[in-house]
Residue frames relative to the residue before (quaternion, step in Angstrom):
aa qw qx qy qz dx dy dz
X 1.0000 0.0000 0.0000 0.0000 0.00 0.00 0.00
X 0.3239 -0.7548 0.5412 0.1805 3.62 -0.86 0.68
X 0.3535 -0.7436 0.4642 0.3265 3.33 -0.83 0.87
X 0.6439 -0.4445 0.4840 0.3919 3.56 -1.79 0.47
X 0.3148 -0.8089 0.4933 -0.0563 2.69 -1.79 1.58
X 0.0629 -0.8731 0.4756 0.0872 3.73 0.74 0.42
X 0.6649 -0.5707 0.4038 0.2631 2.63 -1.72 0.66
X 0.6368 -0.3798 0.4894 0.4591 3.77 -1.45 0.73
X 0.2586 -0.6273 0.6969 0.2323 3.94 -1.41 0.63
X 0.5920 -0.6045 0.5193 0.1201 3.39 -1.10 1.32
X 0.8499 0.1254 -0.2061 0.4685 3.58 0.63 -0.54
X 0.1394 0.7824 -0.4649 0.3903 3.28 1.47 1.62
X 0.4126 -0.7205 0.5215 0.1966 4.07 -0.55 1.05
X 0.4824 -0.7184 0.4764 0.1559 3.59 -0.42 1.59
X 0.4994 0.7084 -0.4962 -0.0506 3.41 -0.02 -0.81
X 0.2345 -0.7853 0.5324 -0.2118 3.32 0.57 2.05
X 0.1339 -0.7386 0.4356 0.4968 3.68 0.15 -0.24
X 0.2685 0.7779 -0.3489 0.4484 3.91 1.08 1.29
X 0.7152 0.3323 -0.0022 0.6149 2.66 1.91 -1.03
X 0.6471 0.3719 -0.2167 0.6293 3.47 1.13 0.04
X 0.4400 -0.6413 0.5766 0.2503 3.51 -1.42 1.23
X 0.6401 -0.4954 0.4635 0.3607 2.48 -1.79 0.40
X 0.0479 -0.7538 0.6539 0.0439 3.83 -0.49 0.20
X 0.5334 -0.5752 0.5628 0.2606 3.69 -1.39 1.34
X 0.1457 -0.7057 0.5976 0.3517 3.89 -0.96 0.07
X 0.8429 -0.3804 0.3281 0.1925 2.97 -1.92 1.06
X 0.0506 -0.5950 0.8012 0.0399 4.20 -0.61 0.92
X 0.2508 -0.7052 0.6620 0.0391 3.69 -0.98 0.73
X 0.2619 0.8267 -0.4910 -0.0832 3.44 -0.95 0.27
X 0.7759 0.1560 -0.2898 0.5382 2.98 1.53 0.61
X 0.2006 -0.7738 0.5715 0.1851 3.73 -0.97 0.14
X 0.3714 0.8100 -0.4354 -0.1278 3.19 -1.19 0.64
X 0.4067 -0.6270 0.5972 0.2912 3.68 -1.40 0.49
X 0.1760 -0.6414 0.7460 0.0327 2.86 -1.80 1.16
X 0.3222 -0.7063 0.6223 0.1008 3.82 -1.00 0.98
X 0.3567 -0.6654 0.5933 0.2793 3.47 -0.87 0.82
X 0.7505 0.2625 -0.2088 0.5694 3.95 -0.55 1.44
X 0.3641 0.6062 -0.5132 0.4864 3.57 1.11 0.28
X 0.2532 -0.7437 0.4969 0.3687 3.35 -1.14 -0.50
X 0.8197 0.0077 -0.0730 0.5681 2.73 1.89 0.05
X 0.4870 -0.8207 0.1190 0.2739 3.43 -0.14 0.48
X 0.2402 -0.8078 0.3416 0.4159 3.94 -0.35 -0.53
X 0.4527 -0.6795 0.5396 0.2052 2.98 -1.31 0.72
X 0.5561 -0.6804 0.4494 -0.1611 3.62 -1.34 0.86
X 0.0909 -0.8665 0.4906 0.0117 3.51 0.26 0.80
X 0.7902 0.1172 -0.1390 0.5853 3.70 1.22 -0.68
X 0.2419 -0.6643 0.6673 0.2344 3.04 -1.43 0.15
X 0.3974 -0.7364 0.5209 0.1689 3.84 -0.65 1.32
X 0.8039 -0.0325 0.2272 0.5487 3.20 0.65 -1.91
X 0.2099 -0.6760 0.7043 0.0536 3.29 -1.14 0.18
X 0.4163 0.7839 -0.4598 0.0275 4.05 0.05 0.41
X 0.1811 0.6819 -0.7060 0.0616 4.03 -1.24 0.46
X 0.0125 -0.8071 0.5741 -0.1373 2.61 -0.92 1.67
X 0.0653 -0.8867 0.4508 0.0791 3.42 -0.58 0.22
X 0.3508 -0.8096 0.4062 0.2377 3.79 0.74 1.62
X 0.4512 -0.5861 0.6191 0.2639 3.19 -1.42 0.98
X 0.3239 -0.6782 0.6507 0.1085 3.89 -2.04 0.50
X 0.0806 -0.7850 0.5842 0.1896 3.34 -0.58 0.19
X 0.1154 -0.8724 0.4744 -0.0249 3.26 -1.17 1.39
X 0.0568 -0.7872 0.6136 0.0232 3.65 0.22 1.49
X 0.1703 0.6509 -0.7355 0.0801 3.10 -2.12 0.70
X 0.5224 -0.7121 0.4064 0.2344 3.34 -1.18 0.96
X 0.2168 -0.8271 0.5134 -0.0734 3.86 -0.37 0.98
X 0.6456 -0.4348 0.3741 0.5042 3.80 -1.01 0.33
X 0.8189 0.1998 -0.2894 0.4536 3.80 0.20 -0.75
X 0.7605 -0.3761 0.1193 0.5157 3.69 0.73 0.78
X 0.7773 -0.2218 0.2138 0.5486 3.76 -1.27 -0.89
X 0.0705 -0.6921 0.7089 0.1159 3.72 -1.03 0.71
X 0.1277 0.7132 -0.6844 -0.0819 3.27 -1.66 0.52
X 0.3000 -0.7307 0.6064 -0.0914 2.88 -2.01 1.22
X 0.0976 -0.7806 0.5689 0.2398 2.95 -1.08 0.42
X 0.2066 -0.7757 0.5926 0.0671 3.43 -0.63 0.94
X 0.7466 -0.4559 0.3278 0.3569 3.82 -1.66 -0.09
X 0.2585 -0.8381 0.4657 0.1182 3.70 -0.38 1.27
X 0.6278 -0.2598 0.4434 0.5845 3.71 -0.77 -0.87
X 0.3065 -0.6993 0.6307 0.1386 2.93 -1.72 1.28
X 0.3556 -0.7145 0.5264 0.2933 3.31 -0.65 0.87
X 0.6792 -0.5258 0.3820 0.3411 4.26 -1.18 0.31
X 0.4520 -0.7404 0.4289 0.2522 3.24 -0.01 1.32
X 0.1131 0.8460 -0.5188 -0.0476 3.95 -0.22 0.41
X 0.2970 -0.8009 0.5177 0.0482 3.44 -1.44 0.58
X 0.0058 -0.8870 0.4608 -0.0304 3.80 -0.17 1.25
X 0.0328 0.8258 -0.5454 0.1397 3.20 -0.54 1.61
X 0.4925 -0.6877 0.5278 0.0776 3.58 -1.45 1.24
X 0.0355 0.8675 -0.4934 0.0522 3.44 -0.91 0.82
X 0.4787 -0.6460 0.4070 0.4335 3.61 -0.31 0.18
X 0.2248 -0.7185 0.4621 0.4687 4.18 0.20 0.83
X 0.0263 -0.6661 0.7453 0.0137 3.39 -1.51 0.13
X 0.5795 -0.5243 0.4868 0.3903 4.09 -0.89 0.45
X 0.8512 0.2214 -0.3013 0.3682 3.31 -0.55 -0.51
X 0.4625 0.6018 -0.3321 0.5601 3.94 1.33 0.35
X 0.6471 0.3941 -0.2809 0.5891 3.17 1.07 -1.01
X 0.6808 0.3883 -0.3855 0.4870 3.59 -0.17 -1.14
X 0.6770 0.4681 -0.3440 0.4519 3.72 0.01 -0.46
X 0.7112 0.2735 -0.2463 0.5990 4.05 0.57 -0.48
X 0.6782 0.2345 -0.4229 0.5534 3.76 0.70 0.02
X 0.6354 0.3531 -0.5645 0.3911 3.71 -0.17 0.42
X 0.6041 0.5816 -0.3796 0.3908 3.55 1.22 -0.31
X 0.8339 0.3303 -0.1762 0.4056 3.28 1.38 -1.06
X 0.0184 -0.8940 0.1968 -0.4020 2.85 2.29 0.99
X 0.8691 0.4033 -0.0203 0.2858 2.76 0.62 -2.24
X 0.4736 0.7935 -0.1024 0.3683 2.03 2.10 -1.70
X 0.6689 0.5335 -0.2103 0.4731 3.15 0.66 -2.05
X 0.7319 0.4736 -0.2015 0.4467 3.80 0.42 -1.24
X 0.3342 -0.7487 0.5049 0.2699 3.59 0.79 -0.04
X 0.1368 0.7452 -0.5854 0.2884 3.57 1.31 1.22
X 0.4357 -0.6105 0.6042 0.2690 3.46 -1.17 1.04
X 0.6005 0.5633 -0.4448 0.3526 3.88 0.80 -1.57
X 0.7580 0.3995 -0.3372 0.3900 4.51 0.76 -0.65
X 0.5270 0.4953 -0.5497 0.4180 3.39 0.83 0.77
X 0.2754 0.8776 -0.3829 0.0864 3.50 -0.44 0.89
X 0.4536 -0.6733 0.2966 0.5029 3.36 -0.48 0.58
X 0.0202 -0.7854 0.6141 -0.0741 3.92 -1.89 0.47
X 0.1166 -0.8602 0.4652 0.1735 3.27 -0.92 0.45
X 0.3254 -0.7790 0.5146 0.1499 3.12 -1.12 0.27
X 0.0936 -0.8997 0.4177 -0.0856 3.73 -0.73 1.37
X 0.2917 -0.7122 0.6226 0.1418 3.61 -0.04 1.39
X 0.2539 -0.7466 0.6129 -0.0499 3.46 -1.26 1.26
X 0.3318 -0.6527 0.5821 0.3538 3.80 -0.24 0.39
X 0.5874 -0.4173 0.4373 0.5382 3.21 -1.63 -1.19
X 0.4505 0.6938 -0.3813 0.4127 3.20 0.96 -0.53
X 0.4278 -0.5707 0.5994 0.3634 3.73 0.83 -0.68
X 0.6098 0.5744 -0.4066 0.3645 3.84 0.53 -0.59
X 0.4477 -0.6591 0.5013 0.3374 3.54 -0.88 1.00
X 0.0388 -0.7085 0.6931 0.1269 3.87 -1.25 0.98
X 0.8623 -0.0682 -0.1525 0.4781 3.52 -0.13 0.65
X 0.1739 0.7454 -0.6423 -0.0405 3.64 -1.05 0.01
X 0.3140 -0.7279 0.6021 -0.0953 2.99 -1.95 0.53
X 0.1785 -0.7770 0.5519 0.2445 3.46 -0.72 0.89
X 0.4207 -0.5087 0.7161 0.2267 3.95 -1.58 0.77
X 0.0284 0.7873 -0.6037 -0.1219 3.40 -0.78 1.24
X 0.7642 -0.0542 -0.2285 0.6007 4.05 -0.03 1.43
X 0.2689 0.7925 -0.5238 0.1588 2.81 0.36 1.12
X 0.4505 -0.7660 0.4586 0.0031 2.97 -1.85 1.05
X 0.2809 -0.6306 0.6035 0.3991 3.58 -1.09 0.06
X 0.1889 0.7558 -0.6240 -0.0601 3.93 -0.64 0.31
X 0.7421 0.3516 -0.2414 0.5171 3.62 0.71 0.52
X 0.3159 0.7891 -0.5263 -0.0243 3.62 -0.51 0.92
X 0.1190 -0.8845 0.4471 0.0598 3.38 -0.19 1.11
X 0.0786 0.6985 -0.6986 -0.1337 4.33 -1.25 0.15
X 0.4562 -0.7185 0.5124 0.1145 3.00 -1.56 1.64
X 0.7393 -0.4135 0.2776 0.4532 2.91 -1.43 1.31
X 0.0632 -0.4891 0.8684 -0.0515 3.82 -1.81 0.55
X 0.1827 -0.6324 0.7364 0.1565 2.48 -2.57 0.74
X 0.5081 -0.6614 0.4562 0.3103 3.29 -0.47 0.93
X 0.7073 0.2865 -0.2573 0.5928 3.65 -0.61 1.63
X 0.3154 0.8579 -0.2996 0.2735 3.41 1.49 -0.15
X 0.3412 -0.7240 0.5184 0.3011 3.81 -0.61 -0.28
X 0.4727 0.8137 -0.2284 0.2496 2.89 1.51 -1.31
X 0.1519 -0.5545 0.7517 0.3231 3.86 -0.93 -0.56
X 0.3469 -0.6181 0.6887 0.1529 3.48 -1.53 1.08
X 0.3018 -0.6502 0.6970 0.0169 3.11 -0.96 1.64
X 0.0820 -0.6864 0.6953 0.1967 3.20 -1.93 1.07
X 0.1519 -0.6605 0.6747 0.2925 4.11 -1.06 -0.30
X 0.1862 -0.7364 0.6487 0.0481 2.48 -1.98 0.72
X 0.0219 0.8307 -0.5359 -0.1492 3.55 -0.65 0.42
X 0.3685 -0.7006 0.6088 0.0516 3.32 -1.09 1.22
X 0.0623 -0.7593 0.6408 0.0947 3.56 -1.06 0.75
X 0.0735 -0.8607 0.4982 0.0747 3.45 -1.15 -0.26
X 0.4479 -0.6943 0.3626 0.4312 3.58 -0.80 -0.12
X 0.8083 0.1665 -0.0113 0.5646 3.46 1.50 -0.51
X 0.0184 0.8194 -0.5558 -0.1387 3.65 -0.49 0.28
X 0.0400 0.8425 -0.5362 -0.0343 3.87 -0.47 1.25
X 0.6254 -0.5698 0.4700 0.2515 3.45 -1.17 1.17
X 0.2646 -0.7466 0.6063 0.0701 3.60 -1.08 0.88
């Protein structure tokens, strides 16, 4: 038996790509995070990651035509952001007293922050606030002392929410 087929709902969102403008894509050159209580913020040369995810469940249960399974909406894991800088002192000291807090299970280092993709232009293309958000990851890649290089640090920022502006 085939199941019933209904009609398309009329006040269903198209997003055909018919239905959506063209739109140029995004040359980034700069990222940044602003910390509520900084005095100022840092800027950001890479973007590592970008992640929100939200794990699928699987839900079995016996039914008139035998065992159905589904998969249905699981735990969202903590939306997190990882971003590269050149290290410099006062960047550091400023992400390691943040991730400080972090380490200490200090309520005061969950805070709110945003985060702001820059074009080249300098004009802001997208941004986002980090609602409690954290430092729980600070990392500086290997260097050889005598190097040419620029020593690169990362950060990764979790949170509990991340909402489009």
């Amino acid at each position: 038996m085939l199941p019933h087929l209904s009609a398309p709902d009329p006040t269903a969102i198209d997003l055909t790509t018919e239905s959506l403008p063209l739109v140029e894509p995004v040359s980034a050159s700069r990222f940044f995070v602003n910390v509520l209580g900084w005095s100022q913020g840092l800027g950001f040369t890479e973007l590592a990651g970008f992640n929100s995810a939200v794990n699928a469940s699987e839900y079995s249960y016996n039914g008139r035509l035998g065992n159905v399974r589904t998969k249905q909406f699981g735990r969202p894991s903590p939306p997190t952001i990882t971003l590269k800088r050149g290290l410099d002192s006062i960047g550091f000291a400023q992400l390691f007293a943040w991730h400080t807090l972090a380490r200490g299970n200090n309520p005061v280092g969950k805070v709110p922050a945003t985060f702001t993709i820059l074009a080249a232009s300098g004009l802001p293309v997208a941004a986002c606030t980090l609602e409690n958000a954290w430092c729980s990851r600070l990392e500086i890649d290997p260097a050889q002392a005598g190097g040419s290089n620029v020593v690169m640090m990362k950060v990764t920022i979790e949170c509990d929410d991340i909402v489009m502006l």
